[in-house]
LOVO-32661 format. One line per field, with one value per residue (C-alpha): residue in one letter; residue number from 1; x, y, z. Coordinates in pm, 1 decimal, decimal comma. Example, Ala and Ser with C-alpha at 12.3 -4.5 7.8 and 13.67 -1.06 7.14 Angstrom:
<sites>
type: (A  S)
seq: (1  2)
px: (1230,0  1367,0)
py: (-450,0  -106,0)
pz: (780,0  714,0)
</sites>
This chain:
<sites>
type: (X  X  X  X  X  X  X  X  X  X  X  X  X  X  X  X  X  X  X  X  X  X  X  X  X  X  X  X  X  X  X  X  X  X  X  X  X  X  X  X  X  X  X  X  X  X  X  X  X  X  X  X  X  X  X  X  X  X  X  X  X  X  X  X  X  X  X  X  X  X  X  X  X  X  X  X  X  X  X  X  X  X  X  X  X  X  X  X  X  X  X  X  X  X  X  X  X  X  X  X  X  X  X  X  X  X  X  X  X  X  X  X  X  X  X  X  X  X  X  X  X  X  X  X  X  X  X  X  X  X  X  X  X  X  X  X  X  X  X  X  X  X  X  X  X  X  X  X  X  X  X  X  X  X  X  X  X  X  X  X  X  X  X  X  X  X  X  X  X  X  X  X  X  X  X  X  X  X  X  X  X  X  X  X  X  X  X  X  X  X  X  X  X  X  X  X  X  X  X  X  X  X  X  X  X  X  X  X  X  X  X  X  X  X  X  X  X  X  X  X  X  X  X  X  X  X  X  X  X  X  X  X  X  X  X  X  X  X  X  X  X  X  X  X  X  X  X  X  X  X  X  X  X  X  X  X  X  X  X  X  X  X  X  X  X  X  X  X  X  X  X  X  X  X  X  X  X  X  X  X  X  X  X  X  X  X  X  X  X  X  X  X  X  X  X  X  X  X  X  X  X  X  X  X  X  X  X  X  X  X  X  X  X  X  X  X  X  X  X  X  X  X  X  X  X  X  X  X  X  X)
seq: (1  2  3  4  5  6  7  8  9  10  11  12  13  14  15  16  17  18  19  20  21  22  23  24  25  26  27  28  29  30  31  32  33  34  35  36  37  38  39  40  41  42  43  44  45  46  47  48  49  50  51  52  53  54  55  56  57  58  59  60  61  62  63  64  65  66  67  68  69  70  71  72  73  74  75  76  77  78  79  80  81  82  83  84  85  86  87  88  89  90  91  92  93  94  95  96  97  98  99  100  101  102  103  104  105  106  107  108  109  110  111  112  113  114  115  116  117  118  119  120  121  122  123  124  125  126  127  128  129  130  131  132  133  134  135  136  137  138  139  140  141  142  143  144  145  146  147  148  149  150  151  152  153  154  155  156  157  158  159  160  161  162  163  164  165  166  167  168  169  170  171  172  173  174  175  176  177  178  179  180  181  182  183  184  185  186  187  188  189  190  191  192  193  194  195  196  197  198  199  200  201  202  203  204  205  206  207  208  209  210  211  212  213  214  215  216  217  218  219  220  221  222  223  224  225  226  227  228  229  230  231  232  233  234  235  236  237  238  239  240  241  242  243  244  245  246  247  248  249  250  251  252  253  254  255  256  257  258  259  260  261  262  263  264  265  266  267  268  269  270  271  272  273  274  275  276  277  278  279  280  281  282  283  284  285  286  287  288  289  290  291  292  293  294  295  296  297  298  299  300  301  302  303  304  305  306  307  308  309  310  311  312  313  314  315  316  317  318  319  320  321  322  323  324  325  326  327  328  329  330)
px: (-1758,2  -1435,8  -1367,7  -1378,8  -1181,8  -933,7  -909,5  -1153,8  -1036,8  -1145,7  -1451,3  -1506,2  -1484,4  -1681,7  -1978,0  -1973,5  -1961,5  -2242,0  -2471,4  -2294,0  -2386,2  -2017,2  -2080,6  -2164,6  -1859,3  -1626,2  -1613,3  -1555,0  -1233,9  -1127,3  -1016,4  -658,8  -860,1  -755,3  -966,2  -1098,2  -882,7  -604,3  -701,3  -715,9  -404,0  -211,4  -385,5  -494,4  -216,8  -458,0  -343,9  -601,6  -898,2  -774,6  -762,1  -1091,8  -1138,1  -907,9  -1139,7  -1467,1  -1324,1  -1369,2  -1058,8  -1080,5  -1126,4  -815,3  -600,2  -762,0  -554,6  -703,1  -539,2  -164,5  -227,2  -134,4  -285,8  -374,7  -34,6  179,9  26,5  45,6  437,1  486,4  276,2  515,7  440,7  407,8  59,1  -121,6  103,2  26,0  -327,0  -318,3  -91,5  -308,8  -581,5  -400,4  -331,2  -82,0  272,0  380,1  147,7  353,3  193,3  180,0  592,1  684,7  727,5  654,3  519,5  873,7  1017,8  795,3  893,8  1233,0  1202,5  1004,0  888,2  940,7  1219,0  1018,4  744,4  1027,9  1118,4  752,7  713,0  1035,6  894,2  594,6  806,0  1175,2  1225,8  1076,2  1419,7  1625,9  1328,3  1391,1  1114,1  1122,0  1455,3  1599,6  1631,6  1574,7  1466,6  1839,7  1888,6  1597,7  1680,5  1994,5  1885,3  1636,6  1888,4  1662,4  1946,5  1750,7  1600,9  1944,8  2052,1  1731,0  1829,3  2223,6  2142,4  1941,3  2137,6  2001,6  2069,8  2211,7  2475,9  2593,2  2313,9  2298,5  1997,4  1944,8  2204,8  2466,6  2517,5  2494,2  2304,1  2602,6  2618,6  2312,0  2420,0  2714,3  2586,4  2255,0  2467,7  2779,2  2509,2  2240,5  2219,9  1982,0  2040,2  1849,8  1637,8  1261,8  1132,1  1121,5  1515,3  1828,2  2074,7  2372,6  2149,0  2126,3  2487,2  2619,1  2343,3  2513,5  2838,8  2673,6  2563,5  2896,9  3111,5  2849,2  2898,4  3268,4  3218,7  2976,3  3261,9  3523,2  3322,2  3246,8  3529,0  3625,2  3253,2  3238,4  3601,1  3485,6  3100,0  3060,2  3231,2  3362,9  3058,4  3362,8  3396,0  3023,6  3016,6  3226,2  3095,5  2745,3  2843,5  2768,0  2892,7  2853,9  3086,5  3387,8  3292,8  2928,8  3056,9  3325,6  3092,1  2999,3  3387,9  3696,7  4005,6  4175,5  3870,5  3792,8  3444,1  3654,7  3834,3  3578,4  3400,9  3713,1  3705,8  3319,5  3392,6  3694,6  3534,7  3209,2  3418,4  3606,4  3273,8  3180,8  3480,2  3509,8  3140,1  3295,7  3529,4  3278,7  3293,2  3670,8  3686,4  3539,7  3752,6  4074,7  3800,2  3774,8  4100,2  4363,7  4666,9  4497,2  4491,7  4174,3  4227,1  4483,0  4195,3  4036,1  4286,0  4430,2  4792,4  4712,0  4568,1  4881,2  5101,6  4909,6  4931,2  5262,8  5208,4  5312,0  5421,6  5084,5  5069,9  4762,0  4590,1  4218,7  4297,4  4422,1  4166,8  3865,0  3912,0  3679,8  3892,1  4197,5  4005,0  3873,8  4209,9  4390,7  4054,6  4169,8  4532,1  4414,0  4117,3  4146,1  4217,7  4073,9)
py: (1229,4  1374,8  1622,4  1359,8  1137,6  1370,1  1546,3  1394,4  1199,1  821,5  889,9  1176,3  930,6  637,7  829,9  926,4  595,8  490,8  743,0  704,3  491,1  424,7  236,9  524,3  709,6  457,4  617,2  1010,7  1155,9  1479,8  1705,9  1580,3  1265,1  1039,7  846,3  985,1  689,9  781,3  1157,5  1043,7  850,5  1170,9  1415,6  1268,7  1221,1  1055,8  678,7  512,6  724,8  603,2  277,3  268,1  392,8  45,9  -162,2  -95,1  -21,5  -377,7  -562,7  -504,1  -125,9  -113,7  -217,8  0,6  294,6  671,5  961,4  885,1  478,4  525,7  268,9  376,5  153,3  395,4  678,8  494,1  414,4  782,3  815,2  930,2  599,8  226,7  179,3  251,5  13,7  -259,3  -272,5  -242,6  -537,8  -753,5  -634,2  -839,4  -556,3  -610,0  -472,4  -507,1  -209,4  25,6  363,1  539,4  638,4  251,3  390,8  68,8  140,1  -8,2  313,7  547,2  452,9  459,1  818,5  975,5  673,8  509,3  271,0  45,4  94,2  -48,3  -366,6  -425,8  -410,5  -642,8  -882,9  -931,9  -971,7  -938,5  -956,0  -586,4  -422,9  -458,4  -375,5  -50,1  222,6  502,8  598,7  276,1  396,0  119,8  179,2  233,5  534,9  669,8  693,1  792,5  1091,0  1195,7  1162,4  927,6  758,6  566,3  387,8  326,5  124,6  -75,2  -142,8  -209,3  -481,8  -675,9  -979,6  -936,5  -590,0  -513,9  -240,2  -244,2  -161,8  198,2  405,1  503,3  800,3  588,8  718,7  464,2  478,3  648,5  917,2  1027,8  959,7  1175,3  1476,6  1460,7  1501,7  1737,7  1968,1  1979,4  2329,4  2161,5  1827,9  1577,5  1475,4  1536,9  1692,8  1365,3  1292,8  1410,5  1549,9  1340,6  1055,6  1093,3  1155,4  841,9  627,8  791,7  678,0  310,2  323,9  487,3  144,4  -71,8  40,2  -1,7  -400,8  -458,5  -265,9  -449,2  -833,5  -708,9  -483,7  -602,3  -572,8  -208,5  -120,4  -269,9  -91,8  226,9  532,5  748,3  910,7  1197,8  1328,9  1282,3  1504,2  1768,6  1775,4  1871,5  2154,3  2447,6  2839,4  3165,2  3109,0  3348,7  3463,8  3522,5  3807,2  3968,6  4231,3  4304,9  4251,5  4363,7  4183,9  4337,1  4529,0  4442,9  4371,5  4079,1  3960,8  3908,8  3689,9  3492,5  3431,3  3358,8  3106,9  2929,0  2886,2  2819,6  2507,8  2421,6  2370,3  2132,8  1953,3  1939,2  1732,4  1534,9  1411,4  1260,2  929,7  930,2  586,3  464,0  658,0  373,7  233,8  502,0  659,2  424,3  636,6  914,2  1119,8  1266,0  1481,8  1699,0  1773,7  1998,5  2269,6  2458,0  2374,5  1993,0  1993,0  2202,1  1952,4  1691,1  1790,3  1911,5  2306,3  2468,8  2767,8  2784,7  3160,8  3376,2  3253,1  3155,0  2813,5  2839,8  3040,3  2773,2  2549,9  2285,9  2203,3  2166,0  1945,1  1703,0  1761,9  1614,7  1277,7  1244,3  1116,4  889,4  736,6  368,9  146,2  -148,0)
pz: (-3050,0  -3230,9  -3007,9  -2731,2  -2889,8  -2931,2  -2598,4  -2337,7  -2039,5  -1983,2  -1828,0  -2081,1  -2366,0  -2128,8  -2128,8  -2465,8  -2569,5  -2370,1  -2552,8  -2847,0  -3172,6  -3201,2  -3545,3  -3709,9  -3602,3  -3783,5  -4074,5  -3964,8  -4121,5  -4029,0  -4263,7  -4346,8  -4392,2  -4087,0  -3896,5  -3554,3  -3363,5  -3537,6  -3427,0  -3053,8  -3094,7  -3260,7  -3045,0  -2719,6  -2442,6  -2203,8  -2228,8  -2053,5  -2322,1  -2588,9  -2470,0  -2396,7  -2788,0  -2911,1  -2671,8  -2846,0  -3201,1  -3397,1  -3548,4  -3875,6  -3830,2  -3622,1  -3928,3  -4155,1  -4348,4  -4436,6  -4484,6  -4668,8  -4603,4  -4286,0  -4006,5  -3660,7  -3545,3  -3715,9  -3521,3  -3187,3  -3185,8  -3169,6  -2852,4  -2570,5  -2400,7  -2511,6  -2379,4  -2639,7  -2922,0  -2633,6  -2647,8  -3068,9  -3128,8  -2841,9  -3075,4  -3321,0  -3546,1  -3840,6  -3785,4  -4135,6  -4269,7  -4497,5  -4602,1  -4943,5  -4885,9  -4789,0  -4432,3  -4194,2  -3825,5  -3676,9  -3879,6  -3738,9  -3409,5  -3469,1  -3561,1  -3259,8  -3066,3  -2713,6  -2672,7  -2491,5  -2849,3  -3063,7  -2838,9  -2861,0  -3178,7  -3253,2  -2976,2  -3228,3  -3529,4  -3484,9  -3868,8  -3925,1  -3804,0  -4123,0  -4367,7  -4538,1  -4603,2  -4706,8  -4961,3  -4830,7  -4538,1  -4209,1  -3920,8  -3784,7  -4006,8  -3918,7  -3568,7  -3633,3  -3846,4  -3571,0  -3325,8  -3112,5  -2926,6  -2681,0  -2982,3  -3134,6  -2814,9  -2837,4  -3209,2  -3187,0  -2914,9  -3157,1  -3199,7  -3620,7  -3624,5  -3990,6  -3983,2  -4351,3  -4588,6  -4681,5  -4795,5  -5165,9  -5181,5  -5053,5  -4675,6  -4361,5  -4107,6  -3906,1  -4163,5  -4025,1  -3654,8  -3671,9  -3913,5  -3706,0  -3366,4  -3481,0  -3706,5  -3382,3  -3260,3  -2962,3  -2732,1  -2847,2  -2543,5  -2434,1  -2095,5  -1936,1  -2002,5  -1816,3  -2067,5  -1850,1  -1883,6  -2285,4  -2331,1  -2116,8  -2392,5  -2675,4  -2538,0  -2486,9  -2855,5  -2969,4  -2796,7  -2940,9  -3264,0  -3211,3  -3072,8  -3399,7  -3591,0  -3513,5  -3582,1  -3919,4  -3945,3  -4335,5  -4405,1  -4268,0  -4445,3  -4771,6  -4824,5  -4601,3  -4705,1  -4443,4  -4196,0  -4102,0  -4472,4  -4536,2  -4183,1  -4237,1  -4613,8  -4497,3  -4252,8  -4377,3  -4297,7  -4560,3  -4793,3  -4833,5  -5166,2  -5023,0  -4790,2  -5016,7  -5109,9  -4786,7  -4590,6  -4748,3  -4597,8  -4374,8  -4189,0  -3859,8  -3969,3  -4209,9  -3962,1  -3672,1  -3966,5  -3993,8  -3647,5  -3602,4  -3840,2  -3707,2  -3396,8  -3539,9  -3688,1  -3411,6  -3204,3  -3459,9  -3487,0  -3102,5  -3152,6  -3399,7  -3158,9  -2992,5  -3268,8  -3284,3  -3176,3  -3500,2  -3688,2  -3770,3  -3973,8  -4212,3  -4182,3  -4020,6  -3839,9  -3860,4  -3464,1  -3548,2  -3210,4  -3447,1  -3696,5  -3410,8  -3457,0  -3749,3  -3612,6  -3613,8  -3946,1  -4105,8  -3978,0  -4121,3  -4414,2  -4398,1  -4459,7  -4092,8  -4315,9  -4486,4  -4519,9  -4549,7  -4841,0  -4897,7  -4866,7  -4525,9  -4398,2  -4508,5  -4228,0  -4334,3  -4709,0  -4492,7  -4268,1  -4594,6  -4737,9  -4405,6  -4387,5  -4724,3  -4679,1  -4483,1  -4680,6  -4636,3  -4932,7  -4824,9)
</sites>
C-alpha cells in the first residue's frame, strides 16, 4: 500500500483500497518516521489519489503528528496546488498544529506553498497570520526569506497583516525580502510562472509595502532598523586580505579581481534599487540611485579625490559609510 500511496494514480490507489485492510495501514511509518498519508501528500503529485487517501482516512488520524510533530496539514500546504489543503480542512482538521520547531502549517505555506493554500488557510482562521514560529519568525518573514512573492501579496492584503514585529535576531520581515531578492543568484519563480508575471507581483508587493509604510510610517521609523544596511551587510565577496597572497597590486591578475568585484557589487546594488521607494524611511534625503556607482557614493560622502587606497577600493564600506549619514533619528 505505501508504494501506492506514494506514487499510484486514483484508480491505482482505488483498487488498492478495495483489497486493502486500510486499518491496518494507519500506523505504517516509513523510515524518517512519517505517516504513509503524509508520504502520499509529500511524494504523490496526483491530486485526485490522494484525495481519495483523505476520504477513507478517519478524523482523528488526519490530525495526528509522526515524524518531527509534524501533521499531514503541514505537508499538504506545500503541495503545488490547493486541492489537497481543501479536502483536509473540510475534514475538519486542526490548523493550529505546531511541530517540534513551533513551525505552524500557515508558515509552511508561506515558505513553499500555493497562494491560493494560504487564503485558505486564513479563510479558516484569519488569526494564524501574525503568529510567529519558528525564531519568531511569522509567516510574512518566512515568505519573504523564501522569496515566495505570490504569497507575500496574499499576506500584505490582509486587512490584520502585522508589519512591525521582527524575528528573534532583530531583522523584519523585509530584511529578508530584500537580502533574499538582491543576494538571489536565480529568479524566484516555478515552471508554471512567467518571470514578467513574477516581477510585475513584486512590484505590487513593493507599493503595498510603501501604502502600509506610509499609515504606520512613525511605527516603521521608530522599531525596524534599516533592511538596506542589513542588505548590503550580508553580501558577501573574498575579502581583499583573502587574495593578497595570491594577487599582488598592481598585476593584471589584481586588477581584473578589482574589477570582478566592482561589478559584482554594482549588480547587486542595481537589485537593490529595486526597493528604493522605501528607502526615505530609513534614510530620509538620501538619492539612493547615487549609491549604485562609486562616483555617487564619493560625492556623498564628500571624498571625489579619494585616491587609491584600500578604503576606496571596498565598494561595499563606502556604500554603509554613505546609508550611514543618513540613518534616521527618529
Amino acid at each position: 500500500m505505501a508504494g501506492v500511496a506514494m506514487t499510484g494514480t486514483e484508480n491505482m490507489v482505488q483498487r488498492a483500497l478495495e483489497t486493502t485492510n486500510l486499518a491496518s495501514d494507519l500506523e505504517i511509518t516509513g523510515p524518517d518516521g512519517k505517516s504513509l498519508l503524509s508520504l502520499a501528500l509529500q511524494k504523490n503529485q496526483d491530486d485526485d489519489a490522494v484525495d481519495l487517501l483523505i476520504a477513507h482516512w478517519p478524523a482523528a488520524v488526519l490530525d495526528k503528528a509522526y515524524a518531527e510533530g509534524r501533521s499531514p496539514l503541514s505537508y499538504a500546504v506545500q503541495r503545488v496546488t490547493s486541492q489537497a489543503t481543501r479536502a483536509l480542512l473540510e475534514a475538519g482538521v486542526n490548523t493550529n498544529t505546531v511541530d517540534r520547531y513551533g513551525t505552524t502549517p500557515l508558515s509552511y505555506a508561506a515558505q513553499r506553498g500555493h497562494p491560493d493554500t494560504v487564503c485558505l488557510l486564513l479563510a479558516a482562521d484569519e488569526t494564524l497570520i501574525n503568529i510567529p514560529g519558528h525564531d519568531d519568525s511569522t509567516p510574512l518573514i518566512q515568505a519573504g526569506r523564501r522569496l515566495n512573492i505570490p504569497v507575500m501579496s496574499v499576506l500584505l492584503e490582509v486587512p490584520d497583516i502585522n508589519i512591525l514585529p521582527l524575528k528573534g535576531r532583530g531583522h523584519s520581515f523585509l530584511c529578508h525580502l530584500m537580502v533574499s531578492h538582491s543576494l538571489s543568484e536565480s529568479k524566484y519563480r516555478s515552471k508554471d510562472e512567467s518571470e514578467d508575471g513574477l516581477e510585475r507581483e513584486l512590484d505590487g508587493v513593493i507599493d503595498r509595502i510603501h501604502h502600509l509604510f506610509r499609515l504606520h510610517v512613525l511605527a516603521v521609523r521608530a522599531s525596524m532598523h534599516s533592511p538596506f544596511i542589513c542588505a548590503i551587510g550580508q553580501y558577501n565577496y573574498p575579502s581583499f586580505r583573502r587574495v593578497m597572497s595570491a594577487y599582488r597590486p598592481g598585476t593584471a591578475d589584481w586588477d581584473n579581481y578589482v574589477e570582478d568585484r566592482r561589478m559584482a557589487f554594482v549588480a547587486f546594488m542595481s537589485k537593490l534599487q529595486r526597493f528604493a521607494i522605501l528607502s526615505n524611511y530609513f534614510h530620509p534625503g538620501l538619492d539612493f540611485s547615487q549609491c549604485i556607482t562609486t562616483t555617487g557614493i564619493l560625492e556623498l560622502l564628500g571624498e571625489s579625490n579619494y585616491g587609491e587606497d584600500y578604503d576606496n577600493r571596498d565598494y561595499q564600506r563606502l556604500c554603509l559609510r554613505a546609508l550611514q549619514l543618513y540613518v534616521n533619528e527618529t
